[in-house]
OpenMM code with the backbone's topology and positions (N, CA, C; nanometers):
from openmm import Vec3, app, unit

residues = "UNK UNK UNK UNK UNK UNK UNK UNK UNK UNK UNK UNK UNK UNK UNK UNK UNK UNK UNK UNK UNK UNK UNK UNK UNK UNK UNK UNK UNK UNK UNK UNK UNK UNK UNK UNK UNK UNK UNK UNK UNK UNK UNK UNK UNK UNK UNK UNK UNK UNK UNK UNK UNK UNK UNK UNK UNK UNK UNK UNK UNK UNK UNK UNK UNK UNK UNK UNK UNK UNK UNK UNK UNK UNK UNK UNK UNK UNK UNK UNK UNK UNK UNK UNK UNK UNK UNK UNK UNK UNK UNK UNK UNK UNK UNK UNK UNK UNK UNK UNK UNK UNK UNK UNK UNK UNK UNK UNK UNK".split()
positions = [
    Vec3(0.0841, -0.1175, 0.0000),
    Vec3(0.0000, 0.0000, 0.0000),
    Vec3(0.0878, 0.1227, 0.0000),
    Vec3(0.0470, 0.2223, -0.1027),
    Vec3(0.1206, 0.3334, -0.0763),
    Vec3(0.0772, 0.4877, -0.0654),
    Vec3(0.0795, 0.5521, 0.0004),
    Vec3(0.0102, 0.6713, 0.1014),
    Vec3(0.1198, 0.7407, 0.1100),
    Vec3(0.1265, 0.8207, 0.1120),
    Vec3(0.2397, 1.0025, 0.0923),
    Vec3(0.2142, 1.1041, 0.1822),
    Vec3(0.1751, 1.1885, 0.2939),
    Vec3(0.1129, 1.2537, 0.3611),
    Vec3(0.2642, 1.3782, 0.3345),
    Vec3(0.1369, 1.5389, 0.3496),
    Vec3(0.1879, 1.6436, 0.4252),
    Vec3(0.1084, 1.7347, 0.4488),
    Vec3(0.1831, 1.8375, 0.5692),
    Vec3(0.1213, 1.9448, 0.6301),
    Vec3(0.1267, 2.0722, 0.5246),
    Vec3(0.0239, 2.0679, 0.5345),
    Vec3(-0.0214, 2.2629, 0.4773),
    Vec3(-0.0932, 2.2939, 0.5746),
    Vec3(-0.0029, 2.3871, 0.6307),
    Vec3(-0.1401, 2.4500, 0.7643),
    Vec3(-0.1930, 2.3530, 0.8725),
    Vec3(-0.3014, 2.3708, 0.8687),
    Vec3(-0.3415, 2.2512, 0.9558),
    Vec3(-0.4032, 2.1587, 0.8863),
    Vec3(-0.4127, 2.1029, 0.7559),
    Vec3(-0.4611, 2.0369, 0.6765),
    Vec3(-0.3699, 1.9340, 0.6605),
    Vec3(-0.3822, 1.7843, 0.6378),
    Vec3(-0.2989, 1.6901, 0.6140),
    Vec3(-0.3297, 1.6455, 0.4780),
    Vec3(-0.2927, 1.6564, 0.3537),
    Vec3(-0.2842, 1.6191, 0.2593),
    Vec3(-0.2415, 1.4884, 0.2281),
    Vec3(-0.3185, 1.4231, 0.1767),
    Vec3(-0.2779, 1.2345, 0.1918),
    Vec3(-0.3010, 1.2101, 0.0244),
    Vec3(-0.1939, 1.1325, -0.0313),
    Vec3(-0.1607, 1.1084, -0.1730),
    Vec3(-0.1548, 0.9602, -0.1738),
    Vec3(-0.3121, 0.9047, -0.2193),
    Vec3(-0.3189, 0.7526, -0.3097),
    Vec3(-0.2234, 0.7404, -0.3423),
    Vec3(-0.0922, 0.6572, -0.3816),
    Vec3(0.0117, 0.5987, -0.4685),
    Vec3(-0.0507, 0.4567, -0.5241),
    Vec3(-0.1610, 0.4352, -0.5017),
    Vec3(-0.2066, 0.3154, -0.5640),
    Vec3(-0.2681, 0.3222, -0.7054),
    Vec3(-0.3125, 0.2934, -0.7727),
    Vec3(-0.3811, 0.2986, -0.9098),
    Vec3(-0.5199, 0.2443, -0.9007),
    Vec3(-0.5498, 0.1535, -0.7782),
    Vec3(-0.6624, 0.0972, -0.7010),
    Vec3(-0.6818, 0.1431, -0.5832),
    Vec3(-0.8310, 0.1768, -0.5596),
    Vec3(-0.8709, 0.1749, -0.3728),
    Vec3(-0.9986, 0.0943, -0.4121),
    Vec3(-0.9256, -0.0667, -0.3551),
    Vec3(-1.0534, -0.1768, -0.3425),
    Vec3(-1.0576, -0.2571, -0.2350),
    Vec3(-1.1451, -0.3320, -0.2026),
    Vec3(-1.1585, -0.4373, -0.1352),
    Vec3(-0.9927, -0.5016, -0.0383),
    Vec3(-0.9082, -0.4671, -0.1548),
    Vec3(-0.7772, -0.5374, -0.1153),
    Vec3(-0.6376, -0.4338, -0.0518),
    Vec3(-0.7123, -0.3445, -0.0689),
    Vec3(-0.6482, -0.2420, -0.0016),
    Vec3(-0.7053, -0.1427, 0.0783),
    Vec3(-0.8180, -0.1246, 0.0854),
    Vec3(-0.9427, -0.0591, 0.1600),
    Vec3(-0.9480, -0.0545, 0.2895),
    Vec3(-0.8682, -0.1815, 0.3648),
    Vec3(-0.8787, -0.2146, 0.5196),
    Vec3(-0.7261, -0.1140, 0.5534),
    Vec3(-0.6284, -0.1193, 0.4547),
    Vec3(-0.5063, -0.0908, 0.4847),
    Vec3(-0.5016, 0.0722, 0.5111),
    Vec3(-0.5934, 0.1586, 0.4076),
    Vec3(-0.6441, 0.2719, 0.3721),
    Vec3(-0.6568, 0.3317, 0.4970),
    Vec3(-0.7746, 0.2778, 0.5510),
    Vec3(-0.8853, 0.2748, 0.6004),
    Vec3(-0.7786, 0.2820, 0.8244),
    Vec3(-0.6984, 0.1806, 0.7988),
    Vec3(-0.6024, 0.1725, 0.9062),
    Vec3(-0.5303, 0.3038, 0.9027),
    Vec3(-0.4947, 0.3251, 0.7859),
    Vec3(-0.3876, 0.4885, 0.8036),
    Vec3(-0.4473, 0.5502, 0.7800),
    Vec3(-0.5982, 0.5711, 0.7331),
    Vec3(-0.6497, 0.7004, 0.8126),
    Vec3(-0.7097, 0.7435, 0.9800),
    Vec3(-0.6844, 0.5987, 1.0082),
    Vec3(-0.7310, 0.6326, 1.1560),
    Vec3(-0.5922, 0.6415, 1.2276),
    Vec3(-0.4998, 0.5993, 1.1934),
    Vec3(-0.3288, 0.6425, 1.2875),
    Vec3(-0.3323, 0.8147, 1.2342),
    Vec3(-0.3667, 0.8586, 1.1609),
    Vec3(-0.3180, 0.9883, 1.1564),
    Vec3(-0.4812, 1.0326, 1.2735),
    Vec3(-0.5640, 1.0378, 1.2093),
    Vec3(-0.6769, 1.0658, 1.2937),
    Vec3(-0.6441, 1.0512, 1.4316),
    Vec3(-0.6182, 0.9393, 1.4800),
    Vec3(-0.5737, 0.9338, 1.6633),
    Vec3(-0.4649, 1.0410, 1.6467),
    Vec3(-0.3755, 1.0619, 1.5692),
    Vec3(-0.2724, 1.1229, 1.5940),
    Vec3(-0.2844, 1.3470, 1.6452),
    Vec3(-0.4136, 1.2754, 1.6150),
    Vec3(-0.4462, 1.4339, 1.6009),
    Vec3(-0.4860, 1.5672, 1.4878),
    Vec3(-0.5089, 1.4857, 1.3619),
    Vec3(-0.5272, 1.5138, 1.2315),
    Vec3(-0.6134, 1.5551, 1.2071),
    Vec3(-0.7286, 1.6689, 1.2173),
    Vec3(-0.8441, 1.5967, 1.1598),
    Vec3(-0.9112, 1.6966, 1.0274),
    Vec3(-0.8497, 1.7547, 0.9372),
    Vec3(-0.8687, 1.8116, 0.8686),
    Vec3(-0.7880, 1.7467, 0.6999),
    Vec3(-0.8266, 1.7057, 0.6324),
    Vec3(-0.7898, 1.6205, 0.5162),
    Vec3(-0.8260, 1.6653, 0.3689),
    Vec3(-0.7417, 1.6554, 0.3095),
    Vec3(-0.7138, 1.6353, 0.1273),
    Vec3(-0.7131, 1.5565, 0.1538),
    Vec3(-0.7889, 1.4367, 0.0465),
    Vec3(-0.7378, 1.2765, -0.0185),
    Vec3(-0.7129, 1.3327, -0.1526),
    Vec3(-0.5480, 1.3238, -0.2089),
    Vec3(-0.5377, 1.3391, -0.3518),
    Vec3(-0.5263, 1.1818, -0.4110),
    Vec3(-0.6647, 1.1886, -0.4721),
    Vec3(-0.6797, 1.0587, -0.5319),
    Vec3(-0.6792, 1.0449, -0.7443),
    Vec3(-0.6253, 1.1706, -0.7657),
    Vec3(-0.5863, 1.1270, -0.9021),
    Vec3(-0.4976, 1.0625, -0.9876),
    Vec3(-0.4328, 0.9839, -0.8795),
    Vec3(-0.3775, 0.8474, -0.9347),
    Vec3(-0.4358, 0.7099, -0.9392),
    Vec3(-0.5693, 0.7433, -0.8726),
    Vec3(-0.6717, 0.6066, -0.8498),
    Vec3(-0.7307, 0.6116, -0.9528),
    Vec3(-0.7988, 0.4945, -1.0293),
    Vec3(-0.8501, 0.4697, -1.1887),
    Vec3(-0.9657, 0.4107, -1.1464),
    Vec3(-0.9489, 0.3342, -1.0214),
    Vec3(-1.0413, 0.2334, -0.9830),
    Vec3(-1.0805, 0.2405, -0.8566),
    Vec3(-1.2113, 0.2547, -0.7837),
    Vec3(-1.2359, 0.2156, -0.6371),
    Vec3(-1.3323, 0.1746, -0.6581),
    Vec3(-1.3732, 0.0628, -0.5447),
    Vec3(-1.5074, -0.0038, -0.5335),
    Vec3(-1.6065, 0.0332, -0.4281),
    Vec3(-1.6759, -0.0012, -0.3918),
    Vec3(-1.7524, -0.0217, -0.2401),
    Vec3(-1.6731, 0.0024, -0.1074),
    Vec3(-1.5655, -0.0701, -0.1374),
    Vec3(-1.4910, -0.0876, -0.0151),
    Vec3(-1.3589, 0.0214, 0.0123),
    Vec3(-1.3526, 0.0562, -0.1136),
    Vec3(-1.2529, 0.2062, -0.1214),
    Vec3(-1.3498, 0.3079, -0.0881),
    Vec3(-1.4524, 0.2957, -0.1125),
    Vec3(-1.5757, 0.4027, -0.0721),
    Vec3(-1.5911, 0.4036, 0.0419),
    Vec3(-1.6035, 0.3268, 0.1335),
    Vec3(-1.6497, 0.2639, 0.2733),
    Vec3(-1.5399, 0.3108, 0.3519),
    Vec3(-1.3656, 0.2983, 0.3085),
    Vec3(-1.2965, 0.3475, 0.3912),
    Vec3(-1.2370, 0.4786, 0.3696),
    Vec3(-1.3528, 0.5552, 0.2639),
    Vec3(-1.3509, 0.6900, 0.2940),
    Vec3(-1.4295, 0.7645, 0.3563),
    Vec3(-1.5270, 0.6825, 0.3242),
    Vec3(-1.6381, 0.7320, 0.4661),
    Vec3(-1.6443, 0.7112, 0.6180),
    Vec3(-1.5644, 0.5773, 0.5985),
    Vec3(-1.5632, 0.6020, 0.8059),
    Vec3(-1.4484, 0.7188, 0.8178),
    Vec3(-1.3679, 0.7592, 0.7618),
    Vec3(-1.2426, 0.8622, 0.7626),
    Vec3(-1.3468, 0.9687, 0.7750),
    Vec3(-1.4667, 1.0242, 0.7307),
    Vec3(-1.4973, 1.1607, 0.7279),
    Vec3(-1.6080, 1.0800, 0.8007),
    Vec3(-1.6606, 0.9690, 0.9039),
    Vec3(-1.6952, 0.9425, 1.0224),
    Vec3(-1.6261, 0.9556, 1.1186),
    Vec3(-1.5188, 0.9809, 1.1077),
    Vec3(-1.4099, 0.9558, 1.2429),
    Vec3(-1.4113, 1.0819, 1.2918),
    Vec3(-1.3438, 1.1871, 1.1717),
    Vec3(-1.3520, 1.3287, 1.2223),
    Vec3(-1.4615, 1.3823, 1.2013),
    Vec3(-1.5627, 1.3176, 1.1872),
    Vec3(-1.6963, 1.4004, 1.2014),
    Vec3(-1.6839, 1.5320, 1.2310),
    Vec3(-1.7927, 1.6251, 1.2882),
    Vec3(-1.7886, 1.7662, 1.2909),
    Vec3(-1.6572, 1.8315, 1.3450),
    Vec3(-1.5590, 1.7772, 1.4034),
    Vec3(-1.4395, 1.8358, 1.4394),
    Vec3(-1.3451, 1.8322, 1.3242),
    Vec3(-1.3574, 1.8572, 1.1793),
    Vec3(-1.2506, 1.8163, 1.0366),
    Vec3(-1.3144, 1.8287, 0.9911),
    Vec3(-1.2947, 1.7684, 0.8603),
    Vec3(-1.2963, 1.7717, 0.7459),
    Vec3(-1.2653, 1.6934, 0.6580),
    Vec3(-1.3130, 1.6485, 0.5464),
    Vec3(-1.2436, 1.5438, 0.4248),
    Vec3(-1.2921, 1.5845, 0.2988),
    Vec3(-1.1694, 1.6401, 0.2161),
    Vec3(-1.1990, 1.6671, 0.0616),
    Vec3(-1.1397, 1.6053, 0.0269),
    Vec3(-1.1815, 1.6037, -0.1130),
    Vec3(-1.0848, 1.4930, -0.2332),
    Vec3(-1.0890, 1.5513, -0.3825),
    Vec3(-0.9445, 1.5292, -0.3774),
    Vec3(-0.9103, 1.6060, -0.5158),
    Vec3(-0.8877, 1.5232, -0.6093),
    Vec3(-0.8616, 1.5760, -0.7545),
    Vec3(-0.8647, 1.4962, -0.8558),
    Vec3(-0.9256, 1.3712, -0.8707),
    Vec3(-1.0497, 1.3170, -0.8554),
    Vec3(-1.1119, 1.2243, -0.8898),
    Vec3(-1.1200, 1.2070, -1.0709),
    Vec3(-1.1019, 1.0909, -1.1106),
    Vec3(-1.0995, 1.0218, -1.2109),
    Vec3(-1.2774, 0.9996, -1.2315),
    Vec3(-1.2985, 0.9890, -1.3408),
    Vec3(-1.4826, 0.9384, -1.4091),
    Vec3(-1.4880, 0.7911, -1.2951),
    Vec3(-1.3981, 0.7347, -1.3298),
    Vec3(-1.4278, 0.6239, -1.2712),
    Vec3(-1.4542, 0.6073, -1.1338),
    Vec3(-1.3720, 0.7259, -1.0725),
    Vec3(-1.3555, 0.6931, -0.9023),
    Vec3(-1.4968, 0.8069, -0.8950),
    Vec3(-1.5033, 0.9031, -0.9372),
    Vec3(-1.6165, 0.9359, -0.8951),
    Vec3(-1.7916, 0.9040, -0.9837),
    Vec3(-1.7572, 0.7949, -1.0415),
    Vec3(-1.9212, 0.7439, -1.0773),
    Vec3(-1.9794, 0.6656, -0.9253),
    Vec3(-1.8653, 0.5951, -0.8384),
    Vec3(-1.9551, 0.5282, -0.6935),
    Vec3(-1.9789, 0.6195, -0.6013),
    Vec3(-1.9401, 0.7334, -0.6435),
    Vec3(-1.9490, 0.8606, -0.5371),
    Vec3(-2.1023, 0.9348, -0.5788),
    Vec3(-2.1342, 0.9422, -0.7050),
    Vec3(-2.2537, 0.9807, -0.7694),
    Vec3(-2.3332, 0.8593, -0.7333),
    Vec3(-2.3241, 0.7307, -0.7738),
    Vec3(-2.4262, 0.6668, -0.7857),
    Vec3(-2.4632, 0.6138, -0.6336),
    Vec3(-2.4081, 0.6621, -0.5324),
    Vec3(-2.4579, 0.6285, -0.3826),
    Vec3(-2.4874, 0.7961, -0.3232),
    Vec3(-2.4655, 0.9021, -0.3726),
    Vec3(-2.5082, 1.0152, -0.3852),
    Vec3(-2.4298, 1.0605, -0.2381),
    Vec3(-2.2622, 1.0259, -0.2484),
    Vec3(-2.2056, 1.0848, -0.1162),
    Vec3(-2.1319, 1.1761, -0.2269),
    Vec3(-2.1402, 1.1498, -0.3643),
    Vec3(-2.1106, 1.3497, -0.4165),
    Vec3(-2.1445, 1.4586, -0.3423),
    Vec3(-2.2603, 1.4550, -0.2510),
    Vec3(-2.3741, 1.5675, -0.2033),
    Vec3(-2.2820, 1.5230, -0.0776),
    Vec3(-2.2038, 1.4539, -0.0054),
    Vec3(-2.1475, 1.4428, 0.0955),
    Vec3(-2.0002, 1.5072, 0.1064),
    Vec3(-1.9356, 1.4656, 0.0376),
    Vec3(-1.7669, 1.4852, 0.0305),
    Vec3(-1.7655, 1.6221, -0.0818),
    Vec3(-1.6893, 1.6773, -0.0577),
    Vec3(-1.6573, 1.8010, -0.1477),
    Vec3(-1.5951, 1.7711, -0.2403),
    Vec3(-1.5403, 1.7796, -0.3780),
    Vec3(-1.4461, 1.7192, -0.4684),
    Vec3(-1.4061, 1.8268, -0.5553),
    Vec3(-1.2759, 1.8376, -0.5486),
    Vec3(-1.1943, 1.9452, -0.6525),
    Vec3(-1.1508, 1.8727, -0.7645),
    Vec3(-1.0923, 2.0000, -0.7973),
    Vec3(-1.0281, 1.9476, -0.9176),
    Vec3(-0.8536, 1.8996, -0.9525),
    Vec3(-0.8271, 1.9926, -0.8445),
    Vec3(-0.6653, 2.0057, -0.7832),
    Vec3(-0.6448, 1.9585, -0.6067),
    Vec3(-0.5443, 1.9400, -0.5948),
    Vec3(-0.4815, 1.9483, -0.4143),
    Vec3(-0.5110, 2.1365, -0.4122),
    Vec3(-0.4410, 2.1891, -0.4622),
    Vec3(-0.4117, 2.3186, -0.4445),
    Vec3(-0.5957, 2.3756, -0.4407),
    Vec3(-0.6794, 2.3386, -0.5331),
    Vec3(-0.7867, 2.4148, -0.5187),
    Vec3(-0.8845, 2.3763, -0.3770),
    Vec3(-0.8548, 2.2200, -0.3682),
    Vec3(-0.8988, 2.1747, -0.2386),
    Vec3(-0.8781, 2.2692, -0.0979),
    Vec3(-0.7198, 2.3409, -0.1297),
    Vec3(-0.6544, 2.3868, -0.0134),
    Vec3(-0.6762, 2.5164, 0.0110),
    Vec3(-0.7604, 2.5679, -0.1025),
    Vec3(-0.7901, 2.7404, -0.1183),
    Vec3(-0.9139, 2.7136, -0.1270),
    Vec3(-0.9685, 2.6425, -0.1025),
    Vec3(-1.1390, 2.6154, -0.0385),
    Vec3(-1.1994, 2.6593, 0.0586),
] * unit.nanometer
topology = app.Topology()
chain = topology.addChain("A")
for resn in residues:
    res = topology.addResidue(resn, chain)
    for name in ("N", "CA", "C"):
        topology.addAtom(name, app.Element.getBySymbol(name[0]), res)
């Protein structure tokens, strides 16, 4: 699994290195967003425009992440791909998660 993190401000910017967020990596995801979360994190970029592909379960461990920090954070996500964001439309957490187009526009949000 590969994950990239940095600080802007108080925002933690977290960079997919995968080309997949599925089922088979989703639990792993899903684990390092809650070590940064305990850590004290709770304001988030996911730059996910290197992901082509997520399923259910890449979905699922982006949503307990913007369950965890619930009203104390935040979770945007930048660069989504057609693909990564058709399960985001077709379960209608588009109307949930904010989605840019850039890290940078995420961060001037």
């Amino acid at each position: 699994m590969g994950y990239k993190t940095r600080q802007e401000g108080d925002t933690t910017v977290v960079t997919v290195e995968e080309s997949r967020l599925d089922a088979s990596l989703a639990g792993g995801f899903k684990d390092f967003m809650v070590d940064l979360i305990d850590a004290g994190n709770m304001n988030f970029v996911i730059d996910i425009s290197g992901v082509s592909f997520m399923d259910s379960s890449g979905l699922g461990a982006v949503v307990a992440a913007l369950k965890q920090v619930g009203s104390n954070g935040s979770v945007k996500l930048a660069g989504p791909q057609k693909a990564v964001s058709d399960p985001f439309d077709l379960t209608c957490m588009d109307r949930i998660f904010k989605t840019y187009a850039t890290v940078d526009e995420a961060l001037n949000a």
